[in-house]
N, C-alpha and C positions, 0 to 999 in steps of 0.2 A: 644027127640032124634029120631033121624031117619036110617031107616035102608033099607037096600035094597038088592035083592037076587039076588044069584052068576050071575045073568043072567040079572040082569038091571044093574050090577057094570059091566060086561065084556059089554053090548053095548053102558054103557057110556064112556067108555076107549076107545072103536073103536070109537066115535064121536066125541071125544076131538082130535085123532089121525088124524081123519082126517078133522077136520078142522084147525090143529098147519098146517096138509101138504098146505094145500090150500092157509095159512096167508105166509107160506114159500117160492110154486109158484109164492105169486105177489109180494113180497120181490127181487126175481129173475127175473120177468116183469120188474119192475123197473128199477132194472141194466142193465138189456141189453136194456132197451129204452136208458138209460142212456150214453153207450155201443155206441149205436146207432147212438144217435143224436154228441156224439164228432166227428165219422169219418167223420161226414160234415163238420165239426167245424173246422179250426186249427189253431184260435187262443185263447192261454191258457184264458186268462180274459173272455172271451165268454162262455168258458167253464166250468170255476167256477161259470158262470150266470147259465148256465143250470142247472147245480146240486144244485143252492139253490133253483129254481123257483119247479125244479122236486120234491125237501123235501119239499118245503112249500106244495105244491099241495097236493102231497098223503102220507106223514108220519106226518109232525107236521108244525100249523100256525107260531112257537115261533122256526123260526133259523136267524140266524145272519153269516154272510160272512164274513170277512177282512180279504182284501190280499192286501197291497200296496195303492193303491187309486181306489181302489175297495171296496165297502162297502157297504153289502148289510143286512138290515133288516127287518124283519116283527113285526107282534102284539107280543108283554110278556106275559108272566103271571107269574107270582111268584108262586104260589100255584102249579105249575104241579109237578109231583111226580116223572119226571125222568130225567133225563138230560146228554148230552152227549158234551163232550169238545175235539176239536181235533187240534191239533197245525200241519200248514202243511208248509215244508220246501222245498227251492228250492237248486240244488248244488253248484247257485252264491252267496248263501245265505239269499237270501229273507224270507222274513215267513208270515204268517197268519192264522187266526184262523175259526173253523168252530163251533159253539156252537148252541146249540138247546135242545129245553126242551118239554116234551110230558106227556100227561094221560094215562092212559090205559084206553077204549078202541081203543081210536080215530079210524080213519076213517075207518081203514083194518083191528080193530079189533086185533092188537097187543096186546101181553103181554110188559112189561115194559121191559125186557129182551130180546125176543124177537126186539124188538122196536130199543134196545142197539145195537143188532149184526146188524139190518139192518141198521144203521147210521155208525157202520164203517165198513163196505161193500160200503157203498154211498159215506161214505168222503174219503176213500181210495179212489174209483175211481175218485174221483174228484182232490185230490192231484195228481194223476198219470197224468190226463189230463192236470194239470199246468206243470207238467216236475220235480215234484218231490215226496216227501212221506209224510206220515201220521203219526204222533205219539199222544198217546192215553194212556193222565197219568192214571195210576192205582186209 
């Protein structure tokens, strides 16, 4: 059993504190690069290319893109312990899907949750850049 006094527990709470801030800031890097590179952009298909290349890069190797005849993949793994699925819809009716699966710590050092809310913060933005929305079964 291990124990540790009121003074190693309060400055490992401030360490954990501030490094969830820091995993948050580049979570936030992310989206506005993200942000960024659409106002160049304007066209939608381009722009679901950016945001799969941008998750593959720095959140997880293992996402996957379909939208139409757009169809974009990287590496799998079965074994990864989190995964996020998002179905994105246009208002002429089109759909597609954005799926991706991660470990904890991977590259930024996400928690699995963590990890969660930065994927629908990305695929939200990436649904917006097509010209529609994001939904995100329970």
């Amino acid at each position: 059993m291990k124990t540790h006094s009121p003074t190693e527990a309060r400055f490992s709470l401030a360490l954990d504190s501030i490094q969830g801030k820091r995993r948050v800031e580049q979570v936030l890097e992310a989206a506005n690069a993200l942000l960024d590179r659409y106002a160049a952009e304007p066209d939608p298909a381009e722009r679901l290319r950016l945001a799969h290349e941008l998750i593959r890069r720095n959140f997880t190797d293992d996402v996957t893109l379909a939208f139409g005849d757009l169809a974009l993949e990287s590496e799998g793994d079965a074994s990864r312990t989190a995964r996020f699925h998002g179905a994105i819809r246009l208002p002429d009716g089109r759909t597609g899907t954005l799926t991706a699966h991660y470990t904890e710590p991977g590259s930024m050092g996400l928690t699995n949750s963590e990890w969660l809310a930065a994927m629908r913060i990305l695929a939200g933005i990436a649904a917006l850049g097509a010209g529609g929305t994001l939904t995100c079964p329970a």
